[in-house]
Each structure stands twice: as C-alpha cells, then as structure tokens.
C-alpha positions, 0 to 999 in steps of 0.5 A, a space after each residue: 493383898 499381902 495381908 491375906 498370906 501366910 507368913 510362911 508364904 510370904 517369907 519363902 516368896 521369890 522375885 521369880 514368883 512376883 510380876 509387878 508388871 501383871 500385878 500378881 504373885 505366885 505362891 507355890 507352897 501353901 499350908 493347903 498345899 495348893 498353889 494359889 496366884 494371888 492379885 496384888 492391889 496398888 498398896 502391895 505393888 507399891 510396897 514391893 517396888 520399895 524393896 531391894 531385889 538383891 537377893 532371890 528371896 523377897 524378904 530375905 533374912 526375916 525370921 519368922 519367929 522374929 516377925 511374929 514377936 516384932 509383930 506382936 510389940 508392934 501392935 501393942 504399942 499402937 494399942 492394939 491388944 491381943 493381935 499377931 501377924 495373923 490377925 492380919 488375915 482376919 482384918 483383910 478378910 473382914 475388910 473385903 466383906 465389909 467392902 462388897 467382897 464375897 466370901 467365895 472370892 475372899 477365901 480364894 485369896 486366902 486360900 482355906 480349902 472351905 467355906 466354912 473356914 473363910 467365914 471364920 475369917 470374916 469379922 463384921 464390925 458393929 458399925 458395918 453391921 449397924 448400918 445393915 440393919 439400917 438398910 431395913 428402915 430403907 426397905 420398909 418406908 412406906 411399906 408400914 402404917 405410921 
C-alpha cells in the first residue's frame, strides 16, 4: 500500500508510525490534513521488514526532490514514459478497482477528501474494460433471438 502515499508522507514516516505486527501505519500529517492508518499488504510488510531501523525516520536521508528525479529515470529506462513518483498512486488506485476494489475503499487509502477526486485516480485499462463489455454477452445468452 506504499503506492497509495504521498511522497511526503512517506518520507516523513516514522518507526513509531509503523506496526508490522498489525500490519498498518499511520500517517499523521497528510496533504488533507487529516490523519489516515493505512493497512499494508504483505509486499509492504515485506519491504519494510527489509530496511535498517536504525534511525526514527524510515526513509532516512531521502530527498524528496531526489526521489522524484530517481524516479523519473527509473521509469524512463523501463520505457515507461511520462510517469513519476505519483503516478504511482494512479496505478495503485487503478489496480484496486480493477481488482474488485470500490471506490470509497480505495479513496480511504488514498486519502483525497472526495469522491470525485478518487475517480480521477482510477485508470481502467482497455483490456479491463473490454472484458466488462464482455460480460454483457454472458447476461444477454439466451435472451436475444439467434
């Protein structure tokens, strides 16, 4: 669930925030400024359970702007073009949706205060959406004269 913070948010991330344990972290100071708990899947914990907890912060010495320009050449050598740190939060989002996901529970991981901003989030692929369409053939067999 990583993917559906904010930069920010993670870089001002705290071991005192995070409990493994529960498999949840909290994040304090958000852009909405409202306090969010966050649930992390077994990717995250995984992740986590990787990094030195030798300092307060968990990320610590990560700039931001850093991350972002890192991020950016990251991307670009996998061919991935236009993309950042943030669309990192549109593919989360998109992902969850496409996944069965609802759109009130993936704007509660994300944290925009609307709905309408969630759903500016959520990017069905074409192939997603090919295969709803599809599932119209299902509902109409046998309905329909040959």
């Amino acid at each position: 669930m990583i993917g559906c913070c904010r930069p920010g948010e993670l870089l001002s991330l705290t071991w005192d925030d995070v409990n493994l344990e529960r498999r949840v972290m909290f994040l304090p100071d958000t852009k909405n400024g409202e306090p969010k708990a966050v649930p992390l899947n077994s990717l995250a914990v995984e992740v986590l359970e990787c990094l030195p907890q030798t300092d307060d912060l968990v990320l610590p010495g990560v700039d931001g702007a850093r991350l972002s320009v890192e991020t950016k050449r990251l991307f670009k050598r996998l061919g991935i073009k236009d993309a950042s740190f943030h669309t990192l939060r549109h593919t989360a989002a998109s992902w969850l949706v496409m996944q069965g996901a609802d759109l009130y529970s993936v704007g509660q991981l994300l944290g925009p205060k609307t709905l309408k901003m969630t759903k500016r989030y959520a990017h069905l692929s074409p192939g997603y959406m090919q295969a709803t369409a599809g599932k119209l053939d299902t509902a109409f067999a046998g309905v329909l004269p040959e």
